[in-house]
C-alpha angles and dihedrals in degrees: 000000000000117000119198126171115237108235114199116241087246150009128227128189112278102021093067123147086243102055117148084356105084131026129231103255088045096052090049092050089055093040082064095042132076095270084061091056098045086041093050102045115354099054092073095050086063099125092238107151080049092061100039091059083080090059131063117238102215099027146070127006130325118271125206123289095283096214095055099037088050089047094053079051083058105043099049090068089042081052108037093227137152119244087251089057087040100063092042095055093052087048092055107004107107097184090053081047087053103042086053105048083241117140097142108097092206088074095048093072115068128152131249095255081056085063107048091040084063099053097049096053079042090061105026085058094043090229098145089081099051091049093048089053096044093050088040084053098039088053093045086056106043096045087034087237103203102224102181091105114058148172137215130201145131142222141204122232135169140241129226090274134112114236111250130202121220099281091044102046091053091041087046085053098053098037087059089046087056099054090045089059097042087053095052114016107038090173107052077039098070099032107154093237086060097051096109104030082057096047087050096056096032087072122093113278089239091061115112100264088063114016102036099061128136131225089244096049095045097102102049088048086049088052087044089051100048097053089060086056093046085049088052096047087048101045101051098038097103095047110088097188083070091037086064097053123102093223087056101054080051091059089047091052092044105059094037080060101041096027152055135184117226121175095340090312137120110235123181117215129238115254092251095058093059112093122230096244091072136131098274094175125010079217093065116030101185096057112116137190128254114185095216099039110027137235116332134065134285138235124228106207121178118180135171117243124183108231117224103226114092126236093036110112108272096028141133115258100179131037093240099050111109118242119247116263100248105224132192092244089180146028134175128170112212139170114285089239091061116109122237094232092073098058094075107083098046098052093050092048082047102056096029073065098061098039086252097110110137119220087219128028123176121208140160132273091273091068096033097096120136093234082055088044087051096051094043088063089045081066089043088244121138101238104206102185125124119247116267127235135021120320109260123250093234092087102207089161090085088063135069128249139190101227085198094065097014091235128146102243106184131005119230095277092054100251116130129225117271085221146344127237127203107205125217093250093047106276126132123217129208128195149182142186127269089235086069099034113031084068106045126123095212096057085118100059111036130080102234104103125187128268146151101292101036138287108338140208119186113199141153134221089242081058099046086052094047089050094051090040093055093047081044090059093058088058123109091220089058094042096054089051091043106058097065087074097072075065096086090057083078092046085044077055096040098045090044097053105019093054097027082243084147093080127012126197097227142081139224130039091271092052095048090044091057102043092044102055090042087055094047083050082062088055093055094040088055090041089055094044096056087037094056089048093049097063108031100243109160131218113239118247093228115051145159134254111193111163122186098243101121 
């Protein structure tokens, strides 16, 4: 049966919740600091109805006070605590007691499965992310946060999980498999032709066959390894009660990555034949592989900033006005292996939802392709990100172009093209009489060539915006805006050692996901906190709980 506490509309002096509880310096002291801001305007975004959906309301026995128990949830990512530490702050921390409206006692003791119950039903239903946009919005409106100049990143972080080289991530496999077995299917478990292959995996990892290997005999014992796997595979194909079983999809998707059959023979492949998006831990299935950064995920984090040069948009324009709160707008959590260049789109229909969407957002190389640059008009939004890549070989910045009708107007001798020519798949071709170009002392060195028709210039409209972008990018105008970017690296530090964001201790995707947006709702909380203090702005006595139960 669901139990949630009944909070009065309002709260006059002297009837407050707090009454003979708390004394005055030290409720001052928690309305300044961060419990005063989660009290005053965070409490209520708790996704509560959500969560009481899983309880009867009329059967079955009390729960905990549902309030408390989902903002402990809360607090132990803000925190970076263990369950253990969890459950001991809500027993004797009175900040955490304020900033949730909970003086009983009674409330303030759960157990440890309390607390993982809630978290399942917290990631199962995805509500992390709802309750990281409703607090993002509820601060942006409170502090009128100006949004209109924004930053993209992202940031690796790790899983639960040990990081495994090539022998012990297919023994690892099969070992699992085999416990697996062993736990559900006793029988299959203990046939007599798999009696050696199961001796040999049932010993420690640290025994000689896997953990004694050298470097030079690294790759028999990975071939050893792989037909096991391939015998495994074989013997329990026919049975439908194994195929069934996760471990032994595991084994299937291991040995496609890591494996090939040629001519009836088991060849391992090389390292730099195995794609990113590989099983990295049998543990942790959705860990991927970035060459630069390692096994793990990464976090998109986009966030506003106020520049400090008048006159940009955004900007002070006196000395007395007050600086906007930057807030973290927008988190997702993806594979490791994911490129950056993909995360832009998301994040813009995200926070366009949520009325959120910047006019300029600055971001690096990875997400500066002309296809991203394309779409971020589409949403009306400045993209100032260099062009990624080399500049090509074909030089256009030497002629003149009409930016309205994308056209090449003059050469770089200034003579114009007899006439333009709009291709079939998109190209546009340029070209010139032999009487301006056959002479010309340039020929080596420019990129019209000779053809039927004159002297010709293939080009298409992605070319012509590069071009202009990376002019644009030399410019004085591009380099000032540009140089607030390098501004989330400190928030990417921040997020991954304030909050222990580095290394979760959790696995899967669902679990990440959870535990990193609740931890970049702590970086806001703290942001609006010291924000608050800053600039003297003062929490009204009287104030309103209105909590999303009905």
């Amino acid at each position: 049966m669901v139990e949630i506490k009944t909070r009065d509309n309002s709260c006059f002096p002297g009837m407050e919740s707090w009454g003979g509880i708390l004394n005055e310096r030290k409720i001052k002291l928690l309305k300044s600091s961060w419990a005063g801001v989660f009290r005053d305007h965070l409490l209520e975004t708790l996704p509560i109805h959500a969560v009481s959906q899983h309880f009867s309301k009329t059967m079955g026995r009390p729960t905990k006070e549902l309030v408390t128990v989902v903002g402990a949830c809360v607090f132990q990512q803000v925190f970076d605590l263990s369950d253990i530490e969890t459950r001991d702050q809500l027993a004797f921390n009175e900040q955490w007691h304020y900033a949730l409206d909970s003086f009983n006692p009674k409330d303030h003791v759960v157990s440890l499965k309390t607390l993982w119950s809630m978290r399942n039903i917290l990631v199962n239903d995805n509500l992390a992310k709802e309750t990281f946009s409703k607090s993002a919005d509820k601060l942006a409106d409170v502090y009128h946060v100006d949004s209109r100049l924004q930053r993209l990143d992202s940031v690796h972080i790790q899983s639960n999980m040990a990081q495994l080289g090539r022998v012990r991530l297919l023994s690892r496999t099969i070992t699992t498999f085999l416990k697996n077995l062993k736990r559900h299917h006793k029988d299959l478990y203990f046939d007599s032709s798999l009696q050696e292959l199961r001796v040999r995996y049932e010993k420690e990892e640290d025994d000689t066959y896997f953990g004694n290997v050298k470097p030079s005999g690294s790759r028999k014992r990975l071939e050893e390894i792989a037909t096991d796997l391939h015998t495994l595979l074989s013997h329990f194909s026919e049975h439908d009660c194994v195929v069934s079983m996760y471990s032994y999809t595991l084994l299937q998707r291991v040995f496609s990555e890591q494996c090939r059959i040629e001519e009836d023979k088991i060849i391992v492949k090389e390292s730099s034949e195995i794609s990113s998006d590989s099983l990295q831990n049998p543990s942790d299935a959705d860990a991927t592989y970035d060459g630069h950064k390692g096994q793990g995920y990464q976090v998109q984090i986009m966030e506003t900033y106020t520049p400090k040069t008048k006159g940009e948009p955004g900007a002070s324009q006196e000395k007395s006005d007050k600086p906007s709160l930057e807030l973290l707008t927008y988190v997702e959590v993806e594979p490791a292996h994911k490129h950056d260049s993909g995360a832009l789109e998301p994040a813009l229909a995200d926070v366009k939802d949520r009325d959120l969407l910047p006019d300029q957002l600055a971001a690096d190389t990875s997400y500066g392709s002309e296809t991203n640059n394309q779409k971020a008009k589409k949403y009306g939004v400045d993209l100032i990100a260099p062009v990624p890549g080399r500049k090509p070989q074909k030089d256009l910045s030497v002629f003149t172009v009409d930016e309205q009708t994308e056209e090449i107007r003059k050469c770089r001798c200034g003579h114009k093209p007899e006439k333009i020519k709009y291709n079939k798949k998109g190209s546009i071709t340029a070209i010139w009489s032999e009487s301006f170009c056959g002479n010309c002392p340039g020929q080596d060195i420019c990129p019209v060539r000779p053809g039927k028709s004159g002297y010709l210039l293939n080009y298409t409209r992605e070319e012509i915006h590069t071009m202009l972008r990376r002019q644009y990018e030399q410019s004085k105008e591009f380099k000032e805006k540009y140089r607030y970017r390098s501004g989330i690296e400190a928030t990417n530090s921040r997020y991954i050692h304030m909050t222990g964001a580095r290394r979760l201790n959790y696995r899967g995707l669902p679990k990440i996901s959870y535990a990193a947006r609740l931890k970049a709702l702590g970086i806001n909380l703290f942001r609006a906190a010291q924000y608050q203090l800053q600039h003297g702005i003062s929490v009204p006595e009287n104030r309103e709980i209105a909590l999303n139960v009905a």
